[in-house]
LUMGU-618051 format. One record per residue (C-alpha): residue number from 0; residue in three letters; x, y, z. Coordinates in steps of 0.05 Angstrom, whole numbers, plus 5000, padded with zeros to 4 digits. Example, Ala and Ser with C-alpha at 12.3 -4.5 7.8 and 13.67 -1.06 7.14 Angstrom:
# LUMGU-618051
<torba n="0" res="ALA" x="5246" y="4910" z="5156"/>
<torba n="1" res="SER" x="5273" y="4979" z="5143"/>
END
This chain:
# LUMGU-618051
<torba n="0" res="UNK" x="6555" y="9290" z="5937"/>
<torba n="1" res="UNK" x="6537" y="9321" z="5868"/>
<torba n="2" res="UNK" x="6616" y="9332" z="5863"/>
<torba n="3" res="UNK" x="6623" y="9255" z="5868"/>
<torba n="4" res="UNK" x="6559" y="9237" z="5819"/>
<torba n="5" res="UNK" x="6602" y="9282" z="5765"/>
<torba n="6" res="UNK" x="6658" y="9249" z="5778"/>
<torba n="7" res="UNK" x="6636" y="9172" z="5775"/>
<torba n="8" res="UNK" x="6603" y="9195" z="5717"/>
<torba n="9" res="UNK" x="6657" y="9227" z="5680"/>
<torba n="10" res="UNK" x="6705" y="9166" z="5694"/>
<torba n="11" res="UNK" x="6648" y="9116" z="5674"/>
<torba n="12" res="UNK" x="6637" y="9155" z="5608"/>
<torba n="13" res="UNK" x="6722" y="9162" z="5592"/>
<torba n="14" res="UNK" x="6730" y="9091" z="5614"/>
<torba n="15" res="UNK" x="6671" y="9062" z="5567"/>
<torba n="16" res="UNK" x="6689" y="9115" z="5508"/>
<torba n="17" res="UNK" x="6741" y="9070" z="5478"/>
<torba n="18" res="UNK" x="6724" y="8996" z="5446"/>
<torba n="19" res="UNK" x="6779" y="8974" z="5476"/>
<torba n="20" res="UNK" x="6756" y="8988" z="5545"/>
<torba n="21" res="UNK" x="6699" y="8935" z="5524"/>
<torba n="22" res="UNK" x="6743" y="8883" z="5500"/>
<torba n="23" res="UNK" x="6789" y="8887" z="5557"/>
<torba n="24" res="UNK" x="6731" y="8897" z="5620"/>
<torba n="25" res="UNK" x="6682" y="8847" z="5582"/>
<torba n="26" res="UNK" x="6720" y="8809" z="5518"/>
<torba n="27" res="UNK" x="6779" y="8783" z="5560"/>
<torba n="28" res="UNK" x="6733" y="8746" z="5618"/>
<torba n="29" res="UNK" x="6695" y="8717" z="5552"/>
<torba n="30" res="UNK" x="6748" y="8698" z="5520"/>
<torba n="31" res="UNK" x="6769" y="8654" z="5593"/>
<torba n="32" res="UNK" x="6709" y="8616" z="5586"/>
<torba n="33" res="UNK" x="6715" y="8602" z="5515"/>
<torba n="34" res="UNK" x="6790" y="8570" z="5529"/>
<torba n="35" res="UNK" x="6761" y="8526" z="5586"/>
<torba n="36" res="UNK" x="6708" y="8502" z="5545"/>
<torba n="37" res="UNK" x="6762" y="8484" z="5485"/>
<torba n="38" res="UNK" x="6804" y="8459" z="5539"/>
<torba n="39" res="UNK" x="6751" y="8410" z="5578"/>
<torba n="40" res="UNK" x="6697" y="8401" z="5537"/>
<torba n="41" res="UNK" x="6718" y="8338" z="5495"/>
<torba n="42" res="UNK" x="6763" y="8313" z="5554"/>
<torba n="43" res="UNK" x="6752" y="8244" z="5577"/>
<torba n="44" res="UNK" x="6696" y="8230" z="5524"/>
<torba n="45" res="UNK" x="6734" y="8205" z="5465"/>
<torba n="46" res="UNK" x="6731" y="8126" z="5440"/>
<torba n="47" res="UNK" x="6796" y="8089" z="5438"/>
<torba n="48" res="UNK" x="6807" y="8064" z="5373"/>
<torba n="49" res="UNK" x="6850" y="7998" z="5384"/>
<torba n="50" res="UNK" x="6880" y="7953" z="5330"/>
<torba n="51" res="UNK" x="6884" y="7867" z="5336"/>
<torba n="52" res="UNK" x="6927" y="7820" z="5304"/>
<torba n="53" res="UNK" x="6910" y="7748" z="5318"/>
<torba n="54" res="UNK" x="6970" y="7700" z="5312"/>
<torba n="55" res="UNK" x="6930" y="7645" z="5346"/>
<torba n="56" res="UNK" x="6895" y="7624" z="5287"/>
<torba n="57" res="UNK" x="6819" y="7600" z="5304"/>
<torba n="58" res="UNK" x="6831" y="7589" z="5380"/>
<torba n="59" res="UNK" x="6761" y="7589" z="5425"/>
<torba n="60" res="UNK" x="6798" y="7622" z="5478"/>
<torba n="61" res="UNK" x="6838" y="7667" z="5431"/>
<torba n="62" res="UNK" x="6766" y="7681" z="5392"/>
<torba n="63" res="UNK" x="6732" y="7693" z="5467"/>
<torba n="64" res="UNK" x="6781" y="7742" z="5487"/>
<torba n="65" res="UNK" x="6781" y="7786" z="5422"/>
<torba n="66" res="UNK" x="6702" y="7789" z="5424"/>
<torba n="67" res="UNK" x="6708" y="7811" z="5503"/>
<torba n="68" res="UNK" x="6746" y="7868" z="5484"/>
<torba n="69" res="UNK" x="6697" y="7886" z="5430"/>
<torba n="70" res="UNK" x="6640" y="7891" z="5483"/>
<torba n="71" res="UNK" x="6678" y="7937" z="5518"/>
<torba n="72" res="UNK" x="6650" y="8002" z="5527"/>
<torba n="73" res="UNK" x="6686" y="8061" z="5484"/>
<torba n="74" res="UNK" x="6727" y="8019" z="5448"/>
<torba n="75" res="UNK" x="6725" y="8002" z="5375"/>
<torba n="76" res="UNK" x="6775" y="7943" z="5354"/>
<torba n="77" res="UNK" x="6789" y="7934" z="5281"/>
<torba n="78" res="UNK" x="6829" y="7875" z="5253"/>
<torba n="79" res="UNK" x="6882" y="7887" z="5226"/>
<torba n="80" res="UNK" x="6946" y="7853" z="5200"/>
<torba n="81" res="UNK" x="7023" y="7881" z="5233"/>
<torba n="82" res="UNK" x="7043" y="7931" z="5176"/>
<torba n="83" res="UNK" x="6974" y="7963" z="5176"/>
<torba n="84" res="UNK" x="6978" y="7963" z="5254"/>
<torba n="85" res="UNK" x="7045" y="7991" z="5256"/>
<torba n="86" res="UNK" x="7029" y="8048" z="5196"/>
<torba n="87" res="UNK" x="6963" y="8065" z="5238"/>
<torba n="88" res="UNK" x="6992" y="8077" z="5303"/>
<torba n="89" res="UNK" x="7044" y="8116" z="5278"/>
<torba n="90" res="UNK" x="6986" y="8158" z="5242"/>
<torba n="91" res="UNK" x="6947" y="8166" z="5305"/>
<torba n="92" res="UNK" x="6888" y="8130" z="5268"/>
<torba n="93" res="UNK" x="6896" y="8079" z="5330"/>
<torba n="94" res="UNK" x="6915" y="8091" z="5390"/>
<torba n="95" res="UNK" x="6938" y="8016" z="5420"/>
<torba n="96" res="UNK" x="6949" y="7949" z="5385"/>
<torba n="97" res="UNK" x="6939" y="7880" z="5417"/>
<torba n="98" res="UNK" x="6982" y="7825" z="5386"/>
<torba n="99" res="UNK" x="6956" y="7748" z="5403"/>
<torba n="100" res="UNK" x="7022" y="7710" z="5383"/>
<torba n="101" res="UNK" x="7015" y="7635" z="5367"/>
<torba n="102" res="UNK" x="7009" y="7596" z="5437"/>
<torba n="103" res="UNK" x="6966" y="7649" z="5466"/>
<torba n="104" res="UNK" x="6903" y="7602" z="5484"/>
<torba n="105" res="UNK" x="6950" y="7544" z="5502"/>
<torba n="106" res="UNK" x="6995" y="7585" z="5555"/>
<torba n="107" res="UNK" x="6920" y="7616" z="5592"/>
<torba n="108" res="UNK" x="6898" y="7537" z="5588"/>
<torba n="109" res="UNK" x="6954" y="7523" z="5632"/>
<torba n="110" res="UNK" x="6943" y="7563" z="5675"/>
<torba n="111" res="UNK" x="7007" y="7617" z="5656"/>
<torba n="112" res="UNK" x="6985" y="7668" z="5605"/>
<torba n="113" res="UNK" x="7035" y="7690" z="5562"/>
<torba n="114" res="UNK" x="7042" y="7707" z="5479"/>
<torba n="115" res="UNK" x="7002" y="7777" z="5494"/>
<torba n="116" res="UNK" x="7030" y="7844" z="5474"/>
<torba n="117" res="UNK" x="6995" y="7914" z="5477"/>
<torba n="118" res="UNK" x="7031" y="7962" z="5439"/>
<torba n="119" res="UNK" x="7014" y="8043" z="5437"/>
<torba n="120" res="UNK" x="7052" y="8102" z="5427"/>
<torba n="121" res="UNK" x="7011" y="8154" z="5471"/>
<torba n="122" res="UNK" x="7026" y="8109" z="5543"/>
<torba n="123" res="UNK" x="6984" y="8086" z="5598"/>
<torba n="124" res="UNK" x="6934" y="8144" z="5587"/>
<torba n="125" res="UNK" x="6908" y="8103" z="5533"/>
<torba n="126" res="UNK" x="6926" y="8029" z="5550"/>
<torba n="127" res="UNK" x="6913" y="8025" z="5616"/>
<torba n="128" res="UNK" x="6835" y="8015" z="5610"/>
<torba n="129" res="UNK" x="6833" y="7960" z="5563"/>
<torba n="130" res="UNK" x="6893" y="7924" z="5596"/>
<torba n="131" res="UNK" x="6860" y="7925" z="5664"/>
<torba n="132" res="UNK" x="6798" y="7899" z="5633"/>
<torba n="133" res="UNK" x="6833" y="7848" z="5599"/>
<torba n="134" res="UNK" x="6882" y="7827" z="5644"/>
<torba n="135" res="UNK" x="6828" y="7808" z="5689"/>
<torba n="136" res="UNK" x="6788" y="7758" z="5645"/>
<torba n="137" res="UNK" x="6839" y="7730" z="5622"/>
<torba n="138" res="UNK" x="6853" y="7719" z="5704"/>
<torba n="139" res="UNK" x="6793" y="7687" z="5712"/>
<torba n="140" res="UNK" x="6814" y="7636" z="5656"/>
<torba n="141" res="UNK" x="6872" y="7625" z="5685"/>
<torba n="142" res="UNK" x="6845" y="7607" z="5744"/>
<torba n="143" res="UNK" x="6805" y="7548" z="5715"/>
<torba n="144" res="UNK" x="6872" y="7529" z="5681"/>
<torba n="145" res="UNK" x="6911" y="7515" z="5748"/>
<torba n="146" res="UNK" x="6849" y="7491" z="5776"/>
<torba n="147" res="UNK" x="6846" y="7430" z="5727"/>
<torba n="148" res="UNK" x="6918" y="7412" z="5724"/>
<torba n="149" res="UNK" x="6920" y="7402" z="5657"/>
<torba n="150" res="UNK" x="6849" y="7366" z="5658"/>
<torba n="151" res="UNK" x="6825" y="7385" z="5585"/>
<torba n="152" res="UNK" x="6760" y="7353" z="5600"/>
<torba n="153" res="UNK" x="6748" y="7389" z="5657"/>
<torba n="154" res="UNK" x="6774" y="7450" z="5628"/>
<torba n="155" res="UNK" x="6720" y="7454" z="5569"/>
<torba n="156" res="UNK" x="6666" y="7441" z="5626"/>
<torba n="157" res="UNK" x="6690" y="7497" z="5673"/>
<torba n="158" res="UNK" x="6708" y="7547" z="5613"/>
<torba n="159" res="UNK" x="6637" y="7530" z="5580"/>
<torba n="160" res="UNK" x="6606" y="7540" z="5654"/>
<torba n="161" res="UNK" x="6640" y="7606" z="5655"/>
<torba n="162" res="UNK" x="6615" y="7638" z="5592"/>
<torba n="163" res="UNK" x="6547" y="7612" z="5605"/>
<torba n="164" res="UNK" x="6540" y="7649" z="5671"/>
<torba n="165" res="UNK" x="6472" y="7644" z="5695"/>
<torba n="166" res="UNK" x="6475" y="7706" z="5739"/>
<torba n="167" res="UNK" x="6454" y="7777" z="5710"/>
<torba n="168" res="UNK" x="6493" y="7842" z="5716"/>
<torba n="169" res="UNK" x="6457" y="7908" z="5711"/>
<torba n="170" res="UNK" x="6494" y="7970" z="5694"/>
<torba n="171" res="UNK" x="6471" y="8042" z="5706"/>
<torba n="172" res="UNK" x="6525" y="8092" z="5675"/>
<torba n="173" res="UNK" x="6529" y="8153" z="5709"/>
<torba n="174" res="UNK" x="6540" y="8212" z="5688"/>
<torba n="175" res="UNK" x="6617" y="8244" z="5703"/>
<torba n="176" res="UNK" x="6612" y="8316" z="5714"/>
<torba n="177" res="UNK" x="6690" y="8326" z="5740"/>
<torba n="178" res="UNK" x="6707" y="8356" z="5682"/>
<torba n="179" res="UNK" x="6654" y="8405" z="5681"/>
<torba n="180" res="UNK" x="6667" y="8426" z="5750"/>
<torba n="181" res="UNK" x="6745" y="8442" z="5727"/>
<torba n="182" res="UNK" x="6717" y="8472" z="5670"/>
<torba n="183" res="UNK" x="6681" y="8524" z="5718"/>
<torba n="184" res="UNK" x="6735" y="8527" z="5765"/>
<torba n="185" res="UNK" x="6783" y="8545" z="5701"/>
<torba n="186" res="UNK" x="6735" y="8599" z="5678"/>
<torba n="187" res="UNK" x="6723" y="8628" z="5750"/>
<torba n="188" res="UNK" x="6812" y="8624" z="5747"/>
<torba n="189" res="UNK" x="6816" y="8671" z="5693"/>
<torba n="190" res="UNK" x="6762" y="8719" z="5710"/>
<torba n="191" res="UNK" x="6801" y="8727" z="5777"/>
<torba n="192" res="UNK" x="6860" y="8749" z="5741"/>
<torba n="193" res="UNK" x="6820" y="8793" z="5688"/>
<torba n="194" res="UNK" x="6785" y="8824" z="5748"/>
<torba n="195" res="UNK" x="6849" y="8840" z="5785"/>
<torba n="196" res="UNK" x="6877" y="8871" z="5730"/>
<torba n="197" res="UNK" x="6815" y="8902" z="5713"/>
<torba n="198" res="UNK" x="6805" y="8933" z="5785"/>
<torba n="199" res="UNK" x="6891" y="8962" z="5771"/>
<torba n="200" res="UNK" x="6876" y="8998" z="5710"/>
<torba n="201" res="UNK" x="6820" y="9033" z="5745"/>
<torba n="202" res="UNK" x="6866" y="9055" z="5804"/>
<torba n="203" res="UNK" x="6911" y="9074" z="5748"/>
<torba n="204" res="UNK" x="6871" y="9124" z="5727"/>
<torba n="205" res="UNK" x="6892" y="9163" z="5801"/>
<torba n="206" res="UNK" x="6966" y="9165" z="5772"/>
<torba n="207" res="UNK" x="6941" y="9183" z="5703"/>
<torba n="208" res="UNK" x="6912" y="9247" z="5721"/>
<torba n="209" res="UNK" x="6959" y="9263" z="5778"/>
<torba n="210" res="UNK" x="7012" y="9259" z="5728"/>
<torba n="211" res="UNK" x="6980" y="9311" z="5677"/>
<torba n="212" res="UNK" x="6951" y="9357" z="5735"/>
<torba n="213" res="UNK" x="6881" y="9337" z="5736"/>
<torba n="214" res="UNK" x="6878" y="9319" z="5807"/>
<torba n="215" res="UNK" x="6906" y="9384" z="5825"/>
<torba n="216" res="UNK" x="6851" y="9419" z="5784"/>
<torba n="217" res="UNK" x="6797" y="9377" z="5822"/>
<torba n="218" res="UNK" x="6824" y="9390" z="5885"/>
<torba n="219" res="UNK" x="6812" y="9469" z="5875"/>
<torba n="220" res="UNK" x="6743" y="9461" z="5871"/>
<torba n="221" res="UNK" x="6698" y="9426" z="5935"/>
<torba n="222" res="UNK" x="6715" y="9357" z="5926"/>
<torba n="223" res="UNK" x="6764" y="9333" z="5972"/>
<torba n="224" res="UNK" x="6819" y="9283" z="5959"/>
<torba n="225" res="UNK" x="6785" y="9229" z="5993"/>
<torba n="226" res="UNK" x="6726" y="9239" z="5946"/>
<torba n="227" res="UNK" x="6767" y="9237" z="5890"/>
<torba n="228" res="UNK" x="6787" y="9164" z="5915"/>
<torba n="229" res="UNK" x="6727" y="9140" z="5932"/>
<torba n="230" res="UNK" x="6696" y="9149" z="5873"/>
<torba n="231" res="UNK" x="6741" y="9115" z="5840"/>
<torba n="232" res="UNK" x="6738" y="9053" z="5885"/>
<torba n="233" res="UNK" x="6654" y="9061" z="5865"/>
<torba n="234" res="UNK" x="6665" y="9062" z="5784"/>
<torba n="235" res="UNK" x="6721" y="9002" z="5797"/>
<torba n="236" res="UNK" x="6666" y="8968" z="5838"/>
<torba n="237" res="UNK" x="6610" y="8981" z="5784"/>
<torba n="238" res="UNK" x="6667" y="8952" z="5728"/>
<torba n="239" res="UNK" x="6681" y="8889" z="5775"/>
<torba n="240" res="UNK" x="6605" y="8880" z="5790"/>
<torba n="241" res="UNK" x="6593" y="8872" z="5718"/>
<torba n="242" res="UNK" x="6646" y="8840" z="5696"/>
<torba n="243" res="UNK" x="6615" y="8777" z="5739"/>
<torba n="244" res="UNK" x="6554" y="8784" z="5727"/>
<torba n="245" res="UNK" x="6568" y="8780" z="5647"/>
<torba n="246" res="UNK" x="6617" y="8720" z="5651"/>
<torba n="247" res="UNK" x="6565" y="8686" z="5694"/>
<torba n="248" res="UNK" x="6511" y="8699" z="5641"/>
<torba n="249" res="UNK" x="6554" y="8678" z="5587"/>
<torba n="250" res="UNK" x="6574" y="8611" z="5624"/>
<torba n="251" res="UNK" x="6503" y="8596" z="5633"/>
<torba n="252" res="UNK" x="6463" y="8619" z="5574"/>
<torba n="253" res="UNK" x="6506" y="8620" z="5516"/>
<torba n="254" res="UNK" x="6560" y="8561" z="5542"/>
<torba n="255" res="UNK" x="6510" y="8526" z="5569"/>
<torba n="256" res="UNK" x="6564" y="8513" z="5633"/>
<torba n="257" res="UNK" x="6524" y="8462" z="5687"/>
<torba n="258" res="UNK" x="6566" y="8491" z="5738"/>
<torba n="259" res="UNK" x="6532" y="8446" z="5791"/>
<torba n="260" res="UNK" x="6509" y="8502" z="5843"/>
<torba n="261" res="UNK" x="6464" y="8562" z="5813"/>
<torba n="262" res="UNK" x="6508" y="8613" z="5788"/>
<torba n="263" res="UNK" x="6468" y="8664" z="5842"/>
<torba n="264" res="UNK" x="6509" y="8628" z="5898"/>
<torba n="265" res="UNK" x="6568" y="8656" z="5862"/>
<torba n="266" res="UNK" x="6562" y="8730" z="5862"/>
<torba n="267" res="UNK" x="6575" y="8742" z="5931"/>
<torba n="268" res="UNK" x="6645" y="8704" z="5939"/>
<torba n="269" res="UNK" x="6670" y="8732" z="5874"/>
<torba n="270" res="UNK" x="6645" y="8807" z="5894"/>
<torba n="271" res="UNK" x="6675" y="8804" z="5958"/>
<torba n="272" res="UNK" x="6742" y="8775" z="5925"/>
<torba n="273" res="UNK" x="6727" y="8839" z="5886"/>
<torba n="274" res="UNK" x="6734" y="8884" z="5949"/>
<torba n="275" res="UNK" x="6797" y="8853" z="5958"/>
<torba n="276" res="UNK" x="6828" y="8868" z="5887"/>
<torba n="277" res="UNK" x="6801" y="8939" z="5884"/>
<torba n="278" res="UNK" x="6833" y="8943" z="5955"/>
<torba n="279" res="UNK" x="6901" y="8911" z="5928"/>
<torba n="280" res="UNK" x="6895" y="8955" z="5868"/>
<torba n="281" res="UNK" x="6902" y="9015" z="5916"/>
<torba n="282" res="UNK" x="6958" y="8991" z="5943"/>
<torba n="283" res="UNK" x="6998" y="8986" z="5891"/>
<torba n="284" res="UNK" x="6978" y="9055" z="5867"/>
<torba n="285" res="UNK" x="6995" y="9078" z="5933"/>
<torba n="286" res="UNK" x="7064" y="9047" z="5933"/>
<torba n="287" res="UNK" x="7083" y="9067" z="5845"/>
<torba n="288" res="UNK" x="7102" y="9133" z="5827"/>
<torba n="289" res="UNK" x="7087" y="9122" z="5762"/>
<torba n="290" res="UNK" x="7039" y="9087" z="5719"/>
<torba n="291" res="UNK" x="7093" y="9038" z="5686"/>
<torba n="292" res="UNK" x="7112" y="9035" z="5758"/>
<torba n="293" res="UNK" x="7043" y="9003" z="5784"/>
<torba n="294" res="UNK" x="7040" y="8958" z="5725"/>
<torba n="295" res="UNK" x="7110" y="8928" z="5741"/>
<torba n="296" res="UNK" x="7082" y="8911" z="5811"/>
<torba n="297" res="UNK" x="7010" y="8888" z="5791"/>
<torba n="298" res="UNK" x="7050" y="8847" z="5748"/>
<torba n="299" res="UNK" x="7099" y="8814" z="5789"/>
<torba n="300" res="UNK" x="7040" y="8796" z="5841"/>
<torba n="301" res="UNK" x="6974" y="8784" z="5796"/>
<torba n="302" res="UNK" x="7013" y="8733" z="5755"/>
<torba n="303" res="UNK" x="7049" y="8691" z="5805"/>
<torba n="304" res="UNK" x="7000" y="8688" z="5857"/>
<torba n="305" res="UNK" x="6943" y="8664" z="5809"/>
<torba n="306" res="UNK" x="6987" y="8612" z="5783"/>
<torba n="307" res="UNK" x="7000" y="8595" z="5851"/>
<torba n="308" res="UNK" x="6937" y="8597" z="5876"/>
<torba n="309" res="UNK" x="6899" y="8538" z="5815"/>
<torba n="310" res="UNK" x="6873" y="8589" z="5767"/>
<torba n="311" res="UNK" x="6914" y="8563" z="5710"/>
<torba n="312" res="UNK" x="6921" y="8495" z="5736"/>
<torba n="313" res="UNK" x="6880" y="8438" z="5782"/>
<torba n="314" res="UNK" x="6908" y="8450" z="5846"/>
<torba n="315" res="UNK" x="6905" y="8359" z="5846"/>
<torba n="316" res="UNK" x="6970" y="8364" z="5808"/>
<torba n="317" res="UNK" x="7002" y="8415" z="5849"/>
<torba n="318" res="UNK" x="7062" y="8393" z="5883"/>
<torba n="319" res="UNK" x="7048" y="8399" z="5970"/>
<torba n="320" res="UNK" x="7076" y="8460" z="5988"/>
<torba n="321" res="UNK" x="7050" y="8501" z="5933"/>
<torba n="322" res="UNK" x="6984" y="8480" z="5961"/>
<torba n="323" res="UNK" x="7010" y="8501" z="6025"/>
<torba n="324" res="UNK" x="7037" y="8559" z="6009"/>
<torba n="325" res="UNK" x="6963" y="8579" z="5964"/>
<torba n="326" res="UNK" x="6935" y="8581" z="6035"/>
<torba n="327" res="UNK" x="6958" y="8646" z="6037"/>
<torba n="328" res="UNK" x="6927" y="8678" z="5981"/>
<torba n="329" res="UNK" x="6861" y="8707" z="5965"/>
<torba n="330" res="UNK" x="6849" y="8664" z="5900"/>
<torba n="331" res="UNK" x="6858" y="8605" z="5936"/>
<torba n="332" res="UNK" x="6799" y="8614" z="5980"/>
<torba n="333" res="UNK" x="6751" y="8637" z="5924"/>
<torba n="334" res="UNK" x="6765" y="8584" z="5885"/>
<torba n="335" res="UNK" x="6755" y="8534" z="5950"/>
<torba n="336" res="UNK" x="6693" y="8565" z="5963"/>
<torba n="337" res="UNK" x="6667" y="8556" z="5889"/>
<torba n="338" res="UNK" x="6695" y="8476" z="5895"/>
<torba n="339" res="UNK" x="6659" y="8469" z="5959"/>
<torba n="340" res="UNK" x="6591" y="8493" z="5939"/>
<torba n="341" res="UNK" x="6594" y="8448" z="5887"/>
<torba n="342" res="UNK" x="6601" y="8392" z="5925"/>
<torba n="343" res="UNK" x="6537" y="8416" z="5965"/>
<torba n="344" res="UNK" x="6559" y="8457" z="6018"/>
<torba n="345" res="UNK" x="6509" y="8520" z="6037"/>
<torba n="346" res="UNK" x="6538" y="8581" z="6021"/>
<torba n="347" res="UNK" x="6519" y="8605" z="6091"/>
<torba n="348" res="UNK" x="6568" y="8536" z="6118"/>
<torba n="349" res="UNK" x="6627" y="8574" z="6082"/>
<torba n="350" res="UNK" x="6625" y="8635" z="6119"/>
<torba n="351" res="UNK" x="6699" y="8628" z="6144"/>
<torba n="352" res="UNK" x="6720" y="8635" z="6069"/>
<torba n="353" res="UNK" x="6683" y="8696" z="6073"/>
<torba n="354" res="UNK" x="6711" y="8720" z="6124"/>
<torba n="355" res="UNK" x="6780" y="8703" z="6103"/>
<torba n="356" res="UNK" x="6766" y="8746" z="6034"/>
<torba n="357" res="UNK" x="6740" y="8800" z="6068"/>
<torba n="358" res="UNK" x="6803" y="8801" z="6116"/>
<torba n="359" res="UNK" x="6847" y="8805" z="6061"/>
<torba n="360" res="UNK" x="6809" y="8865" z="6029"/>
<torba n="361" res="UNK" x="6808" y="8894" z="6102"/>
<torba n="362" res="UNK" x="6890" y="8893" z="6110"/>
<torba n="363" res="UNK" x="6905" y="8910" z="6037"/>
<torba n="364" res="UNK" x="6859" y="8974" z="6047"/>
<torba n="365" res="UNK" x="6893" y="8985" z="6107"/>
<torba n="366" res="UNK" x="6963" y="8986" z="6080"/>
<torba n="367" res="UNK" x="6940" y="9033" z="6020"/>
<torba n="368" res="UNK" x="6909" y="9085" z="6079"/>
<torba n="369" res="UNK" x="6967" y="9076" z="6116"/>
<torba n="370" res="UNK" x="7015" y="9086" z="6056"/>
<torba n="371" res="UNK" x="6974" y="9146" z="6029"/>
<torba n="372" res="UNK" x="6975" y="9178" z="6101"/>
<torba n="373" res="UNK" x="7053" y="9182" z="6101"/>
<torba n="374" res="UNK" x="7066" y="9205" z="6028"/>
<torba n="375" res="UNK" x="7087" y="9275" z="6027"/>
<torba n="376" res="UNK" x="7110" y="9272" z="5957"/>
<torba n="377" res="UNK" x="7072" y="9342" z="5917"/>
<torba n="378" res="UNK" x="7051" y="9288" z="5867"/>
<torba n="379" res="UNK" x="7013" y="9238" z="5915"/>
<torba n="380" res="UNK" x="6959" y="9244" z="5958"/>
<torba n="381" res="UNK" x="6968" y="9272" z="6028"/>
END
């Protein structure tokens, strides 16, 4: 036991020696959460800055319709004449203009609206909220058009009627938190990928010293092989444990990430995801004969499976069968257990993710016994 206690504390000390052991355990996971907060902070929250030209001269309806888009919520209309509109939007200083040609208010008094243009170079992304607004007042007026016939009369009545509506309409906005649950989900992403990588540099450390003798050495005194090992797996398990508990702190006290569910929840699905990636760590040391060797593999399967898994990406705009095929992966079930508990579900309710995490640790730990058993290679463990 004392063996082991040296040992842990000799690899803790070598690991933690070097400043760049602190960037890469601690920095990196940081550094996650500070792209996910550049990357969602300021998403959705932005006013759309749109541009009018009225052609219509002093039209009620024409004047009734610019002044409804003016109420509209995060929008901020500025008139403007067609040169300035065109030099703006190619500038980005607006992001749509609306055109009113002459015959505007005549063509929605008729009941066929028509002499309307909305004009932007950035798409539907921007458009499509102040043309579905629009589109359906100008509807309703519409509507009053055919209902007349051509009745002018009867059109002022009904139109007057309309914008003097007698009913009231209360509004409560509330509050849209989707983006900061991707946010979360996109920092939990990349510390799944740090900590992977983290938990294969510490297994490295097996080939390290096999390769310069060191594990012979150690193996001339009491400690046994498996020793050796499992203190390893405990100073990889230490690294891992903090490495969460750190980017956790960071999301919620310096961040100031609402992740929706208290960040306690958390530590147990991500530490036993840990298991797993210490356990899939092994298993590629088991199978490299080199140190190059094991980061060629870590890299061929950390990278792709992450991105297949959602942590790069919302899994929403994954096609079907990568969804399907993320099923199969480890990542994929964190990062469905951190999604469901923030839509409210108990972390006791997700005990078959759980279970699913710690099966994946179980076989990948199998596999690196099973592979260490049957090496007879001098250089490896027997």
């Amino acid at each position: 036991m004392s063996e082991m206690l040296w040992l842990i504390r000799k690899t803790l000390m070598e690991t933690f020696r070097s400043k760049k052991s602190w960037f890469t355990y601690l920095g990196l996971p940081i550094a996650g959460v500070l792209l996910s907060l550049t990357m969602y902070s300021n998403a959705g929250s932005g006013t759309i800055h749109v541009g009018i030209i009225n052609q219509d001269g002093d039209q009620v309806i024409t004047q009734d319709s610019i002044r409804f888009i003016e109420r509209l919520n995060h929008v901020e209309v500025t008139v403007v004449d067609e040169q300035t509109m065109r030099e703006q939007i190619v500038s980005g200083e607006l992001d749509s203009g609306i055109v009113f040609e002459p015959g505007y208010a005549a063509s929605v008094r008729e009941g066929a609206p028509a002499h309307l243009n909305i004009v932007s170079v950035k798409g539907e992304q921007v458009t499509a909220y102040v043309k579905a607004m629009l589109h359906s007042y100008i509807g309703n007026l519409a509507a009053i058009g055919k209902a007349v016939q051509a009745d002018e009369a009867k059109f002022t009545k009904l139109y007057a009627a309309y914008h003097e509506q007698s009913y009231k309409l209360s509004t409560v906005a509330l509050q849209n938190n989707s983006n900061v649950a991707r946010m979360t989900n996109q920092s939990i992403g990349f510390l799944i990928m740090f900590m992977m990588f983290s938990a294969v540099d510490m297994s490295e450390i097996i080939l390290k010293e096999k390769g310069n003798r060191t594990f012979l050495r150690l193996l001339s005194s009491p400690m046994s092989a498996r020793s050796y090992v499992f203190s390893n797996i405990i100073v990889s398990m230490f690294i891992l444990l903090l490495q969460i508990i750190v980017t956790l702190l960071v999301m919620k006290n310096v961040f100031g990430i609402d992740a929706g569910v208290p960040y306690s929840q958390m530590i147990l699905p991500l530490f036993v995801f840990a298991l797993g990636a210490i356990a899939l760590s092994l298993m590629t040391v088991a199978f490299a004969k080199s140190r190059a060797g094991a980061g060629a593999i870590s890299n061929l399967i950390i990278v792709p499976t992450c991105l297949l898994a959602g942590c790069f990406f919302p899994m929403e705009i994954m096609p079907v069968t990568v969804r399907n095929i993320s099923a199969f992966l480890p990542q994929h079930w964190l990062l469905d257990t951190v999604n469901k508990l923030q839509q409210g579900y108990s972390l006791g309710s997700l005990y078959l993710n759980i279970a699913i995490l710690l099966a994946f640790a179980t076989v990948f730990a199998l596999i690196a016994i099973y592979r260490f058993g049957r090496n007879n290679d001098s250089r490896q463990f027997v």
